[in-house]
LUMVO-228793 format. One line per 2 residues: number of its first residue (from 1); their letters; for each residue x, y, z of C-alpha. Coordinates in steps of 0.05 Angstrom, whole numbers. Example, Ala and Ser with C-alpha at 12.3 -4.5 7.8 and 13.67 -1.06 7.14 Angstrom:
// LUMVO-228793
1) as) 246:-90:156; 273:-21:143 $
END
This chain:
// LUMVO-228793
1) xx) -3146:-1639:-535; -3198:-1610:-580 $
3) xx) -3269:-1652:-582; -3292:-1654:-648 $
5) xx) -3378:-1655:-648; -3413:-1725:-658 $
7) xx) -3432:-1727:-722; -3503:-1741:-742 $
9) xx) -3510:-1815:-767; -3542:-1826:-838 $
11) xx) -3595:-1873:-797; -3620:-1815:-755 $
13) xx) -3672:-1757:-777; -3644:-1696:-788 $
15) xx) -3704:-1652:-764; -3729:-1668:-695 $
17) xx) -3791:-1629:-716; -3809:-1695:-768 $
19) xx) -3802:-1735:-693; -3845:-1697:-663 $
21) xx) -3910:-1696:-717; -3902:-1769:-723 $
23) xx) -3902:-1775:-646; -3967:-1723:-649 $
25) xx) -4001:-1772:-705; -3991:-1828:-668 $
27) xx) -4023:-1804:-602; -4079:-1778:-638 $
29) xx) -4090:-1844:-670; -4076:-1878:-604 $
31) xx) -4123:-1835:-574; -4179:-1848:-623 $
33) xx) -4170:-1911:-621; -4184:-1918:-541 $
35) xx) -4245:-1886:-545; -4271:-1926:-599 $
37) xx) -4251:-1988:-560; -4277:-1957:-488 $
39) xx) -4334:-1915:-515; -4384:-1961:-472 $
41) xx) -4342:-1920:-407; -4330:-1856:-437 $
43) xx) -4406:-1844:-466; -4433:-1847:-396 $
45) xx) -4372:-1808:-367; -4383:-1761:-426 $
47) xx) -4459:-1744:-406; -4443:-1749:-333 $
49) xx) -4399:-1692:-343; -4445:-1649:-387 $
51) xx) -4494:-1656:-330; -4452:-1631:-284 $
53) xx) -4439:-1567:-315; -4520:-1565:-312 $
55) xx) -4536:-1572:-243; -4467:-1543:-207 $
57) xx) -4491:-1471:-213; -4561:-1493:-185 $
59) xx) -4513:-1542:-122; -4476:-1486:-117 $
61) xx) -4529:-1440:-97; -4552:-1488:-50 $
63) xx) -4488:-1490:-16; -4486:-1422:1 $
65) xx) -4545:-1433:37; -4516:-1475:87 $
67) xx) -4546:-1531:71; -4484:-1573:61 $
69) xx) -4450:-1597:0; -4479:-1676:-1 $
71) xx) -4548:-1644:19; -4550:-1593:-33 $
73) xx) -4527:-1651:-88; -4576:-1695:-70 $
75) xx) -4638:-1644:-71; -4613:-1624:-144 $
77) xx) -4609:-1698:-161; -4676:-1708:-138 $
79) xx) -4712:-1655:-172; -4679:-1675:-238 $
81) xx) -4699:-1741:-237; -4770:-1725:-208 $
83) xx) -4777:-1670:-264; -4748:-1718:-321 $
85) xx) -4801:-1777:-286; -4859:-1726:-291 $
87) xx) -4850:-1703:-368; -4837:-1779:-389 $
89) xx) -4904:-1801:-355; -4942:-1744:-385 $
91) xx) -4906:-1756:-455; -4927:-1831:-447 $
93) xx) -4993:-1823:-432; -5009:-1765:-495 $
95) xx) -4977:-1820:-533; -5022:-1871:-511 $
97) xx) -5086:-1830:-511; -5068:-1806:-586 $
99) xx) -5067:-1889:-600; -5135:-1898:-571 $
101) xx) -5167:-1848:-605; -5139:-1874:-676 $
103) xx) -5188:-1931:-684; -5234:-1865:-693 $
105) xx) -5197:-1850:-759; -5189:-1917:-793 $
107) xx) -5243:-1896:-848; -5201:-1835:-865 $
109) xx) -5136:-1871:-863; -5163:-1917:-909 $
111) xx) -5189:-1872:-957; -5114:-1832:-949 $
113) xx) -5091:-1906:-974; -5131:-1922:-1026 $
115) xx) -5124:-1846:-1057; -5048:-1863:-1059 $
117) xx) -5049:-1920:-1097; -5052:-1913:-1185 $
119) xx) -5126:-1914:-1201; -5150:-1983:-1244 $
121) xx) -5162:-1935:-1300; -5134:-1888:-1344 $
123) xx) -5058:-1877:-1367; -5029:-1891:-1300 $
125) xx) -5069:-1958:-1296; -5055:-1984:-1367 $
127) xx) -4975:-1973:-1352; -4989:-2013:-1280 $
129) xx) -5027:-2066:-1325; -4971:-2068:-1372 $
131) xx) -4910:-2064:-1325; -4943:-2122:-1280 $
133) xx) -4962:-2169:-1348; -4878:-2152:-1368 $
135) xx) -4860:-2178:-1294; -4901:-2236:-1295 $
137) xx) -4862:-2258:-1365; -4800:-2240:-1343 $
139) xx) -4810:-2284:-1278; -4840:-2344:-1313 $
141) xx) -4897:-2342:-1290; -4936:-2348:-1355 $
143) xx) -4985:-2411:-1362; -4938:-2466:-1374 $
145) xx) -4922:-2510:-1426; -4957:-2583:-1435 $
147) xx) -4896:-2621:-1412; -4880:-2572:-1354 $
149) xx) -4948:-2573:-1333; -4962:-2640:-1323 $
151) xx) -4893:-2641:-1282; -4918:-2598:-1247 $
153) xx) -4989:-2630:-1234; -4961:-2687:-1217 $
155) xx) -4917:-2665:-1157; -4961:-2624:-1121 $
157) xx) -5031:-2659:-1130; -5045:-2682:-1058 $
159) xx) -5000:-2626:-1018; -4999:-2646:-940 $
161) xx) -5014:-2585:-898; -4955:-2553:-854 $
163) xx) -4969:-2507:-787; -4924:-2477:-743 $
165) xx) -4950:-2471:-675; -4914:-2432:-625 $
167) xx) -4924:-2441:-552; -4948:-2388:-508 $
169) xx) -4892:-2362:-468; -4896:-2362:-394 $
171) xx) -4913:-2288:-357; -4840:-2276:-343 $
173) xx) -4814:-2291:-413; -4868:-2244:-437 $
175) xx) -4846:-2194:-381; -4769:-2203:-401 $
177) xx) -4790:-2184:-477; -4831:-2137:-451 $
179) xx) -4781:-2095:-412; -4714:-2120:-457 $
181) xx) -4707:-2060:-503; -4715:-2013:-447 $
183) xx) -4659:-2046:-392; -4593:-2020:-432 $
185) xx) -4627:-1944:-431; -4647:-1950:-361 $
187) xx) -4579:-1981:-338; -4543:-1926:-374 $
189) xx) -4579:-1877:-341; -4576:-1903:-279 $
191) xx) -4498:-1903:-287; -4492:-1831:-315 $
193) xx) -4528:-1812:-248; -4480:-1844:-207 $
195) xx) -4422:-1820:-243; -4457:-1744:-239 $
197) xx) -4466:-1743:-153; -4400:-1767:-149 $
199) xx) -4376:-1717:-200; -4414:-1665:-164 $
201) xx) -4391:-1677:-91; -4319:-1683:-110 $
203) xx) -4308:-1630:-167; -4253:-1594:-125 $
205) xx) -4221:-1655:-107; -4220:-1686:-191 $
207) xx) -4194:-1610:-211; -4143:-1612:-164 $
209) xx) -4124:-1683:-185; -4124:-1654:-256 $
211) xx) -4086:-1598:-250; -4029:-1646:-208 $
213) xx) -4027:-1698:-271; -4012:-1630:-324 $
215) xx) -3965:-1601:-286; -3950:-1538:-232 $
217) xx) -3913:-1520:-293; -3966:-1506:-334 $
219) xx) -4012:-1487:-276; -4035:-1418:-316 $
221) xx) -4043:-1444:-376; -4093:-1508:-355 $
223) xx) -4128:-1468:-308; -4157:-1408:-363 $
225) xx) -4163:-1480:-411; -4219:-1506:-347 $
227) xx) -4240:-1441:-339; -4252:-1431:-414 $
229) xx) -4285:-1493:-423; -4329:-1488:-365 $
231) xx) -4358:-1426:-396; -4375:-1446:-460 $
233) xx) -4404:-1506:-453; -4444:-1479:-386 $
235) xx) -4469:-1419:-441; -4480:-1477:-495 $
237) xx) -4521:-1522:-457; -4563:-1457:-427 $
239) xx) -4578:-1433:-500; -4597:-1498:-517 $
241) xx) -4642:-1509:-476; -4671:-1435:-484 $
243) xx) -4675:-1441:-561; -4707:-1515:-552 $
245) xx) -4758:-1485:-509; -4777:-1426:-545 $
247) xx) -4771:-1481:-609; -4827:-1531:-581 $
249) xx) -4874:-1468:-557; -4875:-1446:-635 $
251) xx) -4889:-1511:-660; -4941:-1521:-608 $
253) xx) -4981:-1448:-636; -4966:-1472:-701 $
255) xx) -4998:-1533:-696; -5052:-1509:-654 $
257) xx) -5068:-1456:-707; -5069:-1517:-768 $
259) xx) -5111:-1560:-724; -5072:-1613:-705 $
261) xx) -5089:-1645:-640; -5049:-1654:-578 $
263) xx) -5012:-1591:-608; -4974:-1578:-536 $
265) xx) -4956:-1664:-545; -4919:-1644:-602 $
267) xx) -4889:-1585:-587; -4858:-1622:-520 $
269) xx) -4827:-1686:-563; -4798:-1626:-609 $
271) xx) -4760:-1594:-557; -4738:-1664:-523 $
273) xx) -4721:-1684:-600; -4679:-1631:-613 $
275) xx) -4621:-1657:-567; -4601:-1691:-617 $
277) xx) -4580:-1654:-672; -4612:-1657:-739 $
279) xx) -4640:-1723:-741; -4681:-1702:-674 $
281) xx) -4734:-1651:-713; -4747:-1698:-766 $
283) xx) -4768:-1757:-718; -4801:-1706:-678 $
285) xx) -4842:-1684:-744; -4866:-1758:-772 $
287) xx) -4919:-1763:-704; -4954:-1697:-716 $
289) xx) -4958:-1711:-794; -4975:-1776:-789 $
291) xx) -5036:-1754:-743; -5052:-1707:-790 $
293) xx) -5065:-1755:-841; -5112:-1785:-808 $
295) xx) -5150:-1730:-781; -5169:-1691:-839 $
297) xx) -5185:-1701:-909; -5142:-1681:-971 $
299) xx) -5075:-1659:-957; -5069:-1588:-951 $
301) xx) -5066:-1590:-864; -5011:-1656:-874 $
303) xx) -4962:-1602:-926; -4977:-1546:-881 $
305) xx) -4946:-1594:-819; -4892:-1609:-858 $
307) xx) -4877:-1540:-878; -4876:-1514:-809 $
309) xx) -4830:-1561:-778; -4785:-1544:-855 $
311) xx) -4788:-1468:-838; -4779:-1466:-769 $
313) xx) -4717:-1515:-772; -4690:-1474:-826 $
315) xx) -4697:-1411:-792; -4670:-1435:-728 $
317) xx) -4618:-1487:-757; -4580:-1436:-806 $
319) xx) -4588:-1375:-773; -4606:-1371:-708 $
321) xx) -4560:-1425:-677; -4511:-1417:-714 $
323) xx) -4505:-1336:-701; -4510:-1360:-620 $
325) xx) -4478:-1417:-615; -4424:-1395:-654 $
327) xx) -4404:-1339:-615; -4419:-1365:-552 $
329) xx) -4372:-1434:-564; -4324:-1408:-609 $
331) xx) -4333:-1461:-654; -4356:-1445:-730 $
333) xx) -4418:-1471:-768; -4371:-1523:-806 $
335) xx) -4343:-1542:-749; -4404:-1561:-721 $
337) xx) -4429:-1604:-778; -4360:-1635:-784 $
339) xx) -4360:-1656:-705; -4429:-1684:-710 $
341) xx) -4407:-1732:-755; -4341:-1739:-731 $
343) xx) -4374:-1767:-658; -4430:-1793:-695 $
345) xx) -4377:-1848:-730; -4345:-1850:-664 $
347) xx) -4399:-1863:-610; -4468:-1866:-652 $
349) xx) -4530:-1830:-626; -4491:-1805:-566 $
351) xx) -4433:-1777:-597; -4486:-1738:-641 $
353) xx) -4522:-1708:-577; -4449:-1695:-534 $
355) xx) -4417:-1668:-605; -4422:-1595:-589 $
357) xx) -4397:-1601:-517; -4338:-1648:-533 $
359) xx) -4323:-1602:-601; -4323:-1548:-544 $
361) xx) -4264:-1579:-506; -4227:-1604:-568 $
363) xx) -4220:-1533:-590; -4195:-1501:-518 $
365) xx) -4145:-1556:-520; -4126:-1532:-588 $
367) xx) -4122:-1464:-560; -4086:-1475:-506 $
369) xx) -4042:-1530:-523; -3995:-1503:-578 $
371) xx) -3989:-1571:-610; -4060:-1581:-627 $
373) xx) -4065:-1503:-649; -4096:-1539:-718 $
375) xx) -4158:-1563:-677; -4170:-1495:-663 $
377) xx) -4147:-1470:-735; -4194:-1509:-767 $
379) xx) -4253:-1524:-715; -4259:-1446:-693 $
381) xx) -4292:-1393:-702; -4239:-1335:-704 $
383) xx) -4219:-1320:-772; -4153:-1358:-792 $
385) xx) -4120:-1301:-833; -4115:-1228:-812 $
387) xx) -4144:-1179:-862; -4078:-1152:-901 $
389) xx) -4069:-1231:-907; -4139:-1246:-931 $
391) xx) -4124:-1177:-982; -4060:-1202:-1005 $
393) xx) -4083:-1280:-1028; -4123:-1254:-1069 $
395) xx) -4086:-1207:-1097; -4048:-1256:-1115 $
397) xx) -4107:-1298:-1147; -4117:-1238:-1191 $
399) xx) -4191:-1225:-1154; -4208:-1157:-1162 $
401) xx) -4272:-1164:-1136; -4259:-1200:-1081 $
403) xx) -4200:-1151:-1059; -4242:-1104:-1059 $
405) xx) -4295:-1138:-1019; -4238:-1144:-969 $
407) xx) -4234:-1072:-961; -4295:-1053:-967 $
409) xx) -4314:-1097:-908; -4257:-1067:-867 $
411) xx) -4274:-1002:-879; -4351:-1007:-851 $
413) xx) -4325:-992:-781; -4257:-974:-784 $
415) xx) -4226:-912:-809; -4184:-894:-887 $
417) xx) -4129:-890:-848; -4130:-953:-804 $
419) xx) -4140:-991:-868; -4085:-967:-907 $
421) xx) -4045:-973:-853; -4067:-1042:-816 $
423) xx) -4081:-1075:-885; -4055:-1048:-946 $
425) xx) -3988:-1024:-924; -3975:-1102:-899 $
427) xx) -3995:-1134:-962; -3952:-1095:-998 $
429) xx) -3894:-1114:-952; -3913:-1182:-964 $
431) xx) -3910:-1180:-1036; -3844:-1142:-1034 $
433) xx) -3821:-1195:-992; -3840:-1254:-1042 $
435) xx) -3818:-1207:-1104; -3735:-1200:-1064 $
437) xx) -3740:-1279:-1058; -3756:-1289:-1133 $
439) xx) -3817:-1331:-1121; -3870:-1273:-1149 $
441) xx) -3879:-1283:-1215; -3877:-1222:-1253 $
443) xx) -3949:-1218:-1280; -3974:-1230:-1210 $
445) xx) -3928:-1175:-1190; -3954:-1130:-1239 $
447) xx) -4030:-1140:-1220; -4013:-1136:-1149 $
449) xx) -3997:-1068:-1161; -4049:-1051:-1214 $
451) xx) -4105:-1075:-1162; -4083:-1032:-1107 $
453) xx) -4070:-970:-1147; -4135:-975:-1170 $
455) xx) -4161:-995:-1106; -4129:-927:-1077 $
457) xx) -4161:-883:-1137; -4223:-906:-1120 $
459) xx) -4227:-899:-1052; -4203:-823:-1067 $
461) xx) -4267:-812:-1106; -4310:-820:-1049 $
463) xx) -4328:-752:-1009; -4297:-737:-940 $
465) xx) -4341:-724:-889; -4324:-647:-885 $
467) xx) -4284:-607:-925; -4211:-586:-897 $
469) xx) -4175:-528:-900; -4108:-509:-929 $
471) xx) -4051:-518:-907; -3978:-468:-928 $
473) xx) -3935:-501:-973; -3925:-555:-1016 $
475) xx) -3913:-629:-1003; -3867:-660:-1048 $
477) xx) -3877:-737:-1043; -3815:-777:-1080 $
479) xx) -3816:-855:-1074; -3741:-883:-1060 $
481) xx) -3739:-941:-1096; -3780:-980:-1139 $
483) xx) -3863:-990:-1152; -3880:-1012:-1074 $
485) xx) -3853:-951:-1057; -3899:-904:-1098 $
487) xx) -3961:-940:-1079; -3944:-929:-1005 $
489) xx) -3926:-854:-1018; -3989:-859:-1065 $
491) xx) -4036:-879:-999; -3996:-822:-958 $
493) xx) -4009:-763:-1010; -4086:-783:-1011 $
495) xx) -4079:-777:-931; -4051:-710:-942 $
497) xx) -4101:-684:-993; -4162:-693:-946 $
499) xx) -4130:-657:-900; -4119:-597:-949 $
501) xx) -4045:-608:-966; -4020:-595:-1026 $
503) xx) -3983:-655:-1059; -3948:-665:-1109 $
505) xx) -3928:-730:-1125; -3870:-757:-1166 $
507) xx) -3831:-824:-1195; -3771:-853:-1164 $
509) xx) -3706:-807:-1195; -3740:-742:-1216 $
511) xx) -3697:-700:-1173; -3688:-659:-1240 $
513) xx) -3761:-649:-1241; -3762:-634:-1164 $
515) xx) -3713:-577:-1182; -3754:-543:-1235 $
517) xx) -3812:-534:-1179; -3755:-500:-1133 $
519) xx) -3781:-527:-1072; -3780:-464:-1009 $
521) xx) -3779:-468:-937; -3852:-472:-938 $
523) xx) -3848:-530:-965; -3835:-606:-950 $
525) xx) -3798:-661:-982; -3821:-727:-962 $
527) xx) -3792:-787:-988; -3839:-852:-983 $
529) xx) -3795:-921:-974; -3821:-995:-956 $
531) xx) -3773:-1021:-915; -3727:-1077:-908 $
533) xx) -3706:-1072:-980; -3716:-989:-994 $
535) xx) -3680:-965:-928; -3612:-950:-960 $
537) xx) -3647:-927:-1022; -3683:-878:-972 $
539) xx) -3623:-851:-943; -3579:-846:-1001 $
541) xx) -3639:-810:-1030; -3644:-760:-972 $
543) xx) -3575:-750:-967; -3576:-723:-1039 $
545) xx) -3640:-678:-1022; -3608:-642:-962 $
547) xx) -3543:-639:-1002; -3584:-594:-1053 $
549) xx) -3630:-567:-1008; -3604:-553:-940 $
551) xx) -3660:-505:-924; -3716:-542:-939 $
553) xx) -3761:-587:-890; -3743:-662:-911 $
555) xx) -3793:-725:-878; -3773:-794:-890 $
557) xx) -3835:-846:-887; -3809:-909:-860 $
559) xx) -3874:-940:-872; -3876:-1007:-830 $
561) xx) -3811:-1004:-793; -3801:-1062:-747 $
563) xx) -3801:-1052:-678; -3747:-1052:-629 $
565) xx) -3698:-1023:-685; -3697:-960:-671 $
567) xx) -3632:-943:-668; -3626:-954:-736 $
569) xx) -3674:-899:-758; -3641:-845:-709 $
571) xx) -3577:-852:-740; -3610:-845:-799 $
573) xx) -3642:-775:-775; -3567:-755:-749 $
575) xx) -3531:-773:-815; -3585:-727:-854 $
577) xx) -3612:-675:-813; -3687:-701:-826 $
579) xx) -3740:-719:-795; -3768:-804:-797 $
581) xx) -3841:-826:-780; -3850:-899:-783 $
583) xx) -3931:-892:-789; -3979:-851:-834 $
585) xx) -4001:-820:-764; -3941:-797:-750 $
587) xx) -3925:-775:-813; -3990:-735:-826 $
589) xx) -3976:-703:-754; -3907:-685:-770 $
591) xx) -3924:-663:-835; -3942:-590:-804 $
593) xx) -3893:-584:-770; -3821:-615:-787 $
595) xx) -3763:-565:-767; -3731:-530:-814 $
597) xx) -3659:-557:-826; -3608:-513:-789 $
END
């Protein structure tokens, strides 16, 4: 009895790959959504794991010590809060010294106030006359009519006199207002301590537990993810902190050198600011300018404040960070501003400070995980198309220019021939590819060509680096087929001439013209083909050549050939007594020295 296969019902979806996007939307979504819902649990988890990857080199070292795990987490726990104590207490007090001394500057402050406001006289006063007289019409506010005013008289003659009095609250009501807006950041880091010892003294134990809910499966794969996030974040948070540092200390000289005082104040608050990322420096710069105002007169020393904190933040925002953080997180300058706001929207002020770190992980997972390969597509740093890719889009945008910025930036550190053979060669494949399948249209087709030709002759123009010497014989370069074909013998015979060969290059079906140059036994006939499309061209072609010419060397270029197919090109090399390279390499090298046909 023959079983017949279940046919698919009309009800079910064809493509199981729809299924599974729909089921990767909706966990993303789901996902979101939980830590939206549960942010006020996964902030503090969030910074209680950065902080670990902060002080587990310095309990590490500890440990090896001898001084016992628990020990060695509890002396790092105490100098960080002791060191984050100290700086707030010295912060707090500069703050409150700068408030005593302002009472000293009230004059100049006032005189900052008044020069601000539109003088009484002159153009700018007659238009604040003016606009106040319309706004006082518009309002009503005019003297009133006879009728309307004695309305008005009437109801408010004797007014009876209203005051709100307010008790005095008791000394713990003004302590609770007092200490209120501080509990809720105290509490939280209170909690983010907690979570960080216990983070800290079991880190083995919550790996382990980690690697058991992925999988033994997938064992390799989630261990290089820890290891890989581990790194970069660890390298992050130390650059951070480095460029922070060496951030505050040149807007402490800088300030110094205006003027301002408490210069070192400042240049502290800048560093601590700049955890959080971009809003951090400009809260950082209102104290120092605002000082500054009242300090000195005019306000050349207040623009100059502003303009440092400007230059320095656009030095160190656009170039320097990005150039390190970049590199050292694998995450791309877009990226970067597209996270911060991302966890901005998400968690507030501490999904702006924990973006980078939690960007970090989201693109390892994306790495790692092949489902979430977009994450990384479009949150990394590693460039998303290769070169002969990049080349051949905009080819096929008709871009000149910008084709040949594509080579010209290959070639600053890579070689003529790596290019045409990485880059170029592949493009064209890809546009013979699309051109087979109909979907090329034919005035893209004929730039694409155009472009690289005249990418080639240019490229020739340029001098070689030392002069070769000749070389016996001729090289006879045919192309089998069709236009892709000549331009890859095209890059081959330029190959050949800066080596000293003589070339001679020729259209597809000139073996008439071939024969009037009676090629000799000095010579070589090499016939250029792009393959899949030009391989039978290639060997019909060289079957005819040997046919007429059973002396002479023949080459075939196989430019491109696929691996793992080789079979395919040694029965070509039987069936016509040739000689096949599959790279301009190997061609060049063979070129001196394919046998003579027996």
């Amino acid at each position: 009895m023959t079983i017949l296969p279940r046919r698919r019902s009309p009800q079910q979806p064809g493509n199981d790959g729809e299924w599974s996007t729909l089921a990767l939307i909706g966990t993303l979504v789901a996902t979101l959504a939980v830590l939206y819902l549960a942010k006020q649990i996964f902030i503090p988890f969030a910074f209680a794991l950065t902080l670990s990857f902060v002080l587990t080199p310095p309990a590490t070292w500890l440990q090896r010590i001898h001084l016992g795990r628990i020990p060695s987490v509890m002396i790092v726990m105490v100098a960080l809060v002791a060191s984050t104590g100290g700086v707030s207490w010295m912060v707090a007090n500069q703050l409150i010294e700068v408030a005593d001394h302002l009472p000293a500057y009230s004059e100049n402050i006032h005189n900052k106030i008044q020069g601000i406001r539109a003088p009484a006289t002159g153009a700018l006063g007659r238009a604040e006359k003016s606009v106040a007289a319309i706004g006082k019409e518009l309002a009503g506010t005019d003297t009133p009519g006879p009728g309307r005013g004695r309305r008005a008289t009437a109801t408010t003659a004797n007014p009876l006199p209203v005051e709100v009095v307010t008790p005095e609250p008791s000394p713990l009501v003004y302590l609770g207002n007092l200490t209120k807006p501080f509990l809720v950041p105290i509490g939280m880091f209170g909690f983010v301590l907690i979570l960080t010892v216990f983070i800290l003294i079991k880190r083995e134990d919550l790996r382990n537990r980690l690697l058991r809910l992925v999988g033994v499966g997938q064992l390799h794969a989630t261990t290089q993810a820890l290891d890989d996030a581990t790194q970069r974040i660890s390298r992050y948070l130390v650059l951070q902190f480095l460029v922070n540092a060496l951030m505050g200390v040149a807007i402490a000289a800088g300030l110094s050198a205006i003027g301002v005082p408490y210069a070192a104040l400042w240049g502290v608050i800048a560093a601590l600011l700049r955890l959080v990322p971009y809003v951090g420096i400009l809260s950082a710069a209102i104290l120092p300018f605002a000082l500054s105002l009242a300090v000195f007169d005019g306000w050349l020393r207040p623009a100059l404040v502003l303009l440092l904190f400007f230059v320095l933040e656009m030095i160190v925002g656009n170039f320097v960070e990005p150039w390190l953080y970049g590199a050292h997180t694998g995450i791309s300058s877009l990226g970067l501003l597209v996270s911060a706001i991302f966890w901005t929207l998400l968690w507030g002020v501490p999904g702006l400070i924990l973006s980078t770190p939690l960007t970090v992980c989201v693109v390892v997972l994306g790495r790692y995980v092949p489902q979430l390969s977009f994450l990384h597509i479009a949150l990394g740093d590693q460039d998303v198309l290769t070169t002969e890719i990049q080349l051949y889009q905009r080819l096929l945008a008709m871009d000149h220019d910008e084709a040949r910025a594509v080579v010209d930036q290959f070639l600053k550190d890579r070689p003529l021939l790596d290019l045409y053979e990485q880059v170029v060669i592949p493009a064209l494949m890809l546009a013979e590819q699309e051109r087979h399948r109909g979907t090329l249209e034919p005035a893209r087709e004929e730039f694409v060509f155009l472009c690289l030709n005249e990418i080639v002759a240019e490229l020739a123009e340029q001098p070689e680096e030392s002069p070769k010497t000749g070389h016996p014989g001729r090289v006879f370069l045919i192309p089998a087929k069709d236009a892709a074909d000549e331009t890859s013998g095209a890059l081959f015979a330029q190959l050949l001439e800066r080596e000293g060969f003589a070339v001679i290059s020729f259209p597809a079906g000139s073996l008439s013209e071939l024969a009037m140059l009676e090629p000799s036994t000095d010579d070589v006939i090499c016939v250029s083909a792009l393959p899949p499309f030009a391989l039978s061209a290639a060997a019909k072609l060289c079957t005819q050549l040997r046919a007429r010419y059973p002396k002479v060397r023949i080459m075939a270029g196989i430019w491109g050939f696929p691996e793992g197919r080789e079979q395919v090109l040694r029965r070509l090399e039987k069936s016509t007594n040739m000689t096949v390279a599959t790279s301009l390499a190997q061609a060049m090298e063979q070129t001196a020295n394919v046998p003579v046909a027996i």
